[in-house]
Steps between C-alpha positions, in 0.01 A plus 500: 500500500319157477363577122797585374648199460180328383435788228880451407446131487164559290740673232736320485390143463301531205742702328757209587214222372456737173883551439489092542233453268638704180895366580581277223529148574837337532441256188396849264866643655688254426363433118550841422908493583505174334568268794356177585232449778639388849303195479557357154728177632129448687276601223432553158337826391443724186457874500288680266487888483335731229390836433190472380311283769523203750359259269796591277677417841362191525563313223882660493498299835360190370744495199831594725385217698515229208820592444636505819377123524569418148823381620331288771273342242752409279720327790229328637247355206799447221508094552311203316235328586482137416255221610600116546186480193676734289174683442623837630840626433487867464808727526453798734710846398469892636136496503399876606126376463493326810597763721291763349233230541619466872516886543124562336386205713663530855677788517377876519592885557697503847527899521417820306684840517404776340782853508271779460807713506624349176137372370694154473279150617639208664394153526718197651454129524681297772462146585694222739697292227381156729198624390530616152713127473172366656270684252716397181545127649079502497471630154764274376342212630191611305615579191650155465189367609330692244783404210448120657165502452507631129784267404234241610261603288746582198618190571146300500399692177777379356443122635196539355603610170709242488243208576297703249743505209593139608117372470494667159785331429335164584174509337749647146628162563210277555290724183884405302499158664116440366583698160716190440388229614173639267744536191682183536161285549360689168795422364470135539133550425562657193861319404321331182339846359832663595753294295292513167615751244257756458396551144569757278150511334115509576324495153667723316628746765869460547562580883891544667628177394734416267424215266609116653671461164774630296239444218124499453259464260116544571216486238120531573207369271121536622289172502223652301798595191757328316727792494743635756448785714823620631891351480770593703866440543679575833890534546587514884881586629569520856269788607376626180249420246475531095122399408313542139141463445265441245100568522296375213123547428302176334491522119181434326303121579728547790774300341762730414673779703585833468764736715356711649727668762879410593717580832832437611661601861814486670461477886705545784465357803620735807409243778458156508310307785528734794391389840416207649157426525355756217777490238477753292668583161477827318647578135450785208606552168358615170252398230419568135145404398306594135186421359515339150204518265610255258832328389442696180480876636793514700500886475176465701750398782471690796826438770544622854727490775414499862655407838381259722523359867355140601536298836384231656487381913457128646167539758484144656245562742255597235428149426857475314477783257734720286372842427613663215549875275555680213516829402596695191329808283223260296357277830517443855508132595422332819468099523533206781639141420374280799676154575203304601618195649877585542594129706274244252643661126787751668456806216400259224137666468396882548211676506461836335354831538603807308330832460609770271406876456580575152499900384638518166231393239752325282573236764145471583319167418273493169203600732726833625421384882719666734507270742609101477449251708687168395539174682609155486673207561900416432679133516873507565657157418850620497701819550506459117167411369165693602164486347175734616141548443352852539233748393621771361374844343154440640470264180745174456592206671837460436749222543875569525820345511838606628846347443831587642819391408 
């Protein structure tokens, strides 16, 4: 009579412990009709249920869970954050971030349920809100360490940017500072240089200058001949130019001339003693040259037309020179006037260089050289009255004298 109980007692408990053990849990019962869990005032929890499998579960649990706090979050971070410094002041909205950064960090899977009747998993989360609050509180504090600590750095980047820019800023003005001081005491080094007027020829290349003058007249005569070489007659009008040449050749015992070729050119100057230091001046216009055999063949006349450009530029710290070009179809012309002792005789006396490459035949020298290199020496007693002394054509000393009126 003894084993009966016991053998009754053997049955039944484990059947009680089994029926225990597959009984849904109170939390599954209540999620399926919809109702809240008994504890939520206490707690705040997520369920998570799915089909498939408990991992499915899971993060269903983890995602019900954000929004159950979502609310919290948003009560408790929205507020502004300002130091006495001013270096942090950060605005704080609904920031669902920091609690799924709470809930991956601190907070796990409380339970799992799986109903093999209805092949359904379940997976809850529950946690004390004095602890959740204590959990958020922590990361809160961190993440405003961490925004701290980058504003710092933003902040010193910037700093240094600044001091950066402003050190650029400060050698711009010492270089602009030095730039002119430089320029003014070249200036005053060069104020004599500077004030002449540059001129408008080298030997016979007419640079970007307009004649001093309203009127000219210029005639040159080698030393070794009693006969002219060339005449010319300038008009000059604000910034244009009207000029006619003559070239002659030496008749026979060298005493008598002959034409030889003519020229005549109107010039326009299109800039007129630009800059400071190096002025420069550039014109252009057009020219009509011809070769005459002799005054009695005219028909042996041959005439062309051709444009031309010319300038000239003021280069005082090349020992006081003005450099000077020409260009048209017959001859490309480069020369360099040089102002040697610009405080004793101001511009009164000039030195002279002037080379010429020379590609048409008929404006070749007698000895059909295609290069020239002239030079000499000009006086300047007046605006008015000039007189020179050059080597020309690789074969004369010539003098020449130039009046304006």
């Amino acid at each position: 009579m003894r084993l009966l109980p016991a053998s009754i007692l053997f049955i039944v408990v484990p059947a009680l412990l089994t029926a225990q053990l597959f009984e849904k849990p109170g939390w599954v019962r209540l999620h399926q009709q919809g109702l809240l869990l008994s504890d939520s005032v206490e707690c705040y929890f997520g369920i998570g249920s799915s089909p498939n499998s408990q991992e499915e579960a899971d993060a269903g649990a983890r995602h019900d869970f954000a929004m159950n706090v979502e609310m919290k979050v948003e009560n408790v971070i929205v507020h502004n954050v300002q130091e006495l410094d001013n270096s942090v002041k950060e605005e704080y909205s609904a920031n669902v971030r920091i609690s799924s950064e709470v809930v991956l960090r601190g907070i796990g899977i409380s339970a799992r349920y799986e109903d093999v009747e209805h092949r359904k998993f379940y997976s809850l989360i529950r946690i004390q809100k004095s602890t959740f609050d204590t959990l958020l509180a922590t990361e809160m504090q961190r993440d405003l360490e961490r925004k701290k600590t980058g504003n710092r750095a933003e902040e010193e980047m910037r700093a240094e940017e600044l001091r950066s820019r402003q050190v650029q800023l400060d050698l711009k003005k010492k270089e602009e500072a030095t730039r002119v001081e430089e320029l003014d005491l070249e200036r005053k080094e060069f104020a004599e240089f500077l004030g002449f007027q540059a001129p408008d020829q080298v030997i016979d290349l007419r640079n970007g200058e307009v004649a001093r003058n309203s009127y000219t007249i210029g005639l040159k005569a080698p030393l070794s001949a009693v006969a002219l070489q060339s005449a010319y007659f300038l008009v000059a009008f604000w910034h244009f130019e009207l000029s006619a040449h003559a070239y002659f050749e030496p008749g026979r015992l060298l005493k008598s001339s002959i034409l030889h070729r003519e020229q005549v050119a109107f010039k326009i100057q299109m800039l007129q003693g630009a800059g400071e230091m190096n002025k420069t001046s550039l014109a252009i216009g057009i020219v009509g040259y011809s070769n005459v055999s002799s005054l009695r063949a005219l028909d042996t006349v041959q005439g062309q037309v051709s444009l031309f450009a010319a300038g000239d530029i003021a280069l005082p710290k090349a020992f006081y020179t003005y450099a000077s070009a020409y260009l048209d179809e017959r001859k490309f012309s480069f020369g360099l006037s040089n102002i040697p002792f610009p405080e004793l005789f101001k511009d009164a006396v000039s030195l002279l260089v002037q080379l010429d490459y020379v590609w048409d035949n008929n404006w070749r020298n007698r000895f059909q050289d295609p290069l020239l290199i002239q030079c000499g020496i000009r006086f300047r007693t007046s605006d008015e009255f000039t007189t020179s002394l050059t080597y020309e054509n690789h074969e004369f000393t010539v003098f020449s004298i130039e009046v304006g009126f």
